[in-house]
C-alpha positions as CSV (number, residue, x, y, z in Angstrom):
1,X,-48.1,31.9,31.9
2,X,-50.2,31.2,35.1
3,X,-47.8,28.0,36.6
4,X,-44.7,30.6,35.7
5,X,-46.4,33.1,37.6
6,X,-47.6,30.8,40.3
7,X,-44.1,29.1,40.3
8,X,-43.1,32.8,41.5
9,X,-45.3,32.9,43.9
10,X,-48.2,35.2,42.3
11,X,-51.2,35.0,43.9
12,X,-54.4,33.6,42.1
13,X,-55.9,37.3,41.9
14,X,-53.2,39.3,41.0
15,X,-52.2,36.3,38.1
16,X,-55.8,36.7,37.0
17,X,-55.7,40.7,36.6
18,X,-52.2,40.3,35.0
19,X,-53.5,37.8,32.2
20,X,-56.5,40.1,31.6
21,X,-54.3,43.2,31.7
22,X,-51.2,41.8,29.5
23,X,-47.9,44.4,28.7
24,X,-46.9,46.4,25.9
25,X,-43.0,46.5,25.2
26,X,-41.4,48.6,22.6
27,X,-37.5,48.0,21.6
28,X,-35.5,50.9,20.3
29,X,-32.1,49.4,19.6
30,X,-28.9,51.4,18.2
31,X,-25.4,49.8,17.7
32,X,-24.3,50.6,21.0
33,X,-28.0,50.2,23.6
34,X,-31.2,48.0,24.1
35,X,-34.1,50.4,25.3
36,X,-37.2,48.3,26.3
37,X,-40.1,50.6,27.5
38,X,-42.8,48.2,29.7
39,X,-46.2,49.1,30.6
40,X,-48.6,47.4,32.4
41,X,-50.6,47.2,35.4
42,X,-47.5,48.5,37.1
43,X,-47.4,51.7,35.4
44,X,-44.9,52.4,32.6
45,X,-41.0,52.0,33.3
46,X,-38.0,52.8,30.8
47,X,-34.7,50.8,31.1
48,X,-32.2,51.5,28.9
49,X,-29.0,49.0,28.5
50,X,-25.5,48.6,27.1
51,X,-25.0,46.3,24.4
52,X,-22.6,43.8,25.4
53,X,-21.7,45.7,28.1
54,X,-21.3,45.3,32.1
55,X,-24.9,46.2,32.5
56,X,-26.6,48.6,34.6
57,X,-26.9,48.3,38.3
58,X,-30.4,48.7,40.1
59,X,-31.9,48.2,43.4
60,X,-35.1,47.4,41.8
61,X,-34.9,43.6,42.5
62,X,-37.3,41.3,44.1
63,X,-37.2,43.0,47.8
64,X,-35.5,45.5,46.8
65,X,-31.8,43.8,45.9
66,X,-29.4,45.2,44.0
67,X,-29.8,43.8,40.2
68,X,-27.7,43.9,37.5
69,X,-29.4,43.9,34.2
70,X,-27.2,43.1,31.0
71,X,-28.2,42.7,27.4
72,X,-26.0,41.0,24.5
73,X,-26.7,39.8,21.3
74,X,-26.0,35.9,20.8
75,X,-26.5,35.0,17.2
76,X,-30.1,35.9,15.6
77,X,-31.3,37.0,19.5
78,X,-31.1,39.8,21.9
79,X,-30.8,38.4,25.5
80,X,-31.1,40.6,28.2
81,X,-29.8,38.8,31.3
82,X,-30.7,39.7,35.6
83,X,-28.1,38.9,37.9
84,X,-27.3,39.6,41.8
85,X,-24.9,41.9,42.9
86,X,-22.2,39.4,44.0
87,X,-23.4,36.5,42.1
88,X,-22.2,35.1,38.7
89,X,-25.1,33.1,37.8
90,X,-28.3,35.1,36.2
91,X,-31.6,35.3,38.0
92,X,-33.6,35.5,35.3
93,X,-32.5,35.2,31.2
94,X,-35.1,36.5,28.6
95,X,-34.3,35.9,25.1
96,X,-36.3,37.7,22.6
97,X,-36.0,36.3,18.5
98,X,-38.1,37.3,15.6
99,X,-39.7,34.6,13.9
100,X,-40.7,34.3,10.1
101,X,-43.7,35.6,10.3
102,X,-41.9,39.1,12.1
103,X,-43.4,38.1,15.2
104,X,-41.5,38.2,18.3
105,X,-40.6,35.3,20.5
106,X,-40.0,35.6,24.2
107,X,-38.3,32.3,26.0
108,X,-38.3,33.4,30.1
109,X,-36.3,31.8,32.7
110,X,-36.6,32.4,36.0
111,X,-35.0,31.0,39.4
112,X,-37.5,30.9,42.2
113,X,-36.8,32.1,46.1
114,X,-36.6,27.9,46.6
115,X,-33.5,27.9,44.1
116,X,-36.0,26.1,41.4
117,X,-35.7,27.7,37.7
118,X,-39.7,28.2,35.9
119,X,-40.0,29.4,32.3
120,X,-42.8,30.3,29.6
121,X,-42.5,31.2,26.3
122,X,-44.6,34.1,24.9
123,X,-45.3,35.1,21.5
124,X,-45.7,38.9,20.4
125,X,-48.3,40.1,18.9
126,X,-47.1,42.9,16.3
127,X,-48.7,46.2,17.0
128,X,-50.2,47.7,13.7
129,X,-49.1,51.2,13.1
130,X,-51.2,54.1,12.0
């Protein structure tokens, strides 16, 4: 996670606090939508997407650029895809597939401001309900 993050050009600090601090996501699917609700150091953030649809436009990118976030299902995964307004090729690609055990695995991609691609995988811990 830290040479993905420094490959995106985190600084040492803020990569430290983000490891300490980790993320929760919950996935609410239906036949027709992904909803992945994030929270982190950031705060807490809801985006809700089309299944195998266009995706939904946002001017939430890196600097502010207009994004268009997709999600599709591509055999036993859900990939949820970031592309640029007037590009064809993703940004970043995130493809999230249970394993056996019913944990969840998370392969990132990511192309950097120099045009070079860093990825991580991570590995979901389950949360244990009440």
């Amino acid at each position: 996670m830290d040479q993905f993050m420094a490959g995106l050009g985190i600084k040492g600090p803020l990569r430290a606090a983000m490891r300490v601090a980790g993320q929760k996501q919950e996935l609410v699917a239906d036949r027709s939508s992904l909803t992945i609700v994030t929270s982190d150091l950031r705060g807490r953030s809801r985006l809700k997407l089309p299944l195998g649809g266009r995706g939904v436009v946002a001017h939430d990118g890196d600097g502010g650029a207009a994004i268009r976030r997709a999600a599709y299902v591509d055999r036993d995964a859900v990939v949820v895809t970031e592309t640029l307004v007037g590009e064809s090729k993703p940004v970043s690609t995130c493809r999230r597939t249970l394993q056996k055990d019913g944990r969840m695995r998370i392969d990132i991609s990511k192309r950097t401001d120099q045009g070079t691609s860093v990825a991580m995988t991570a590995i979901a811990a389950r949360a244990r309900m009440c």
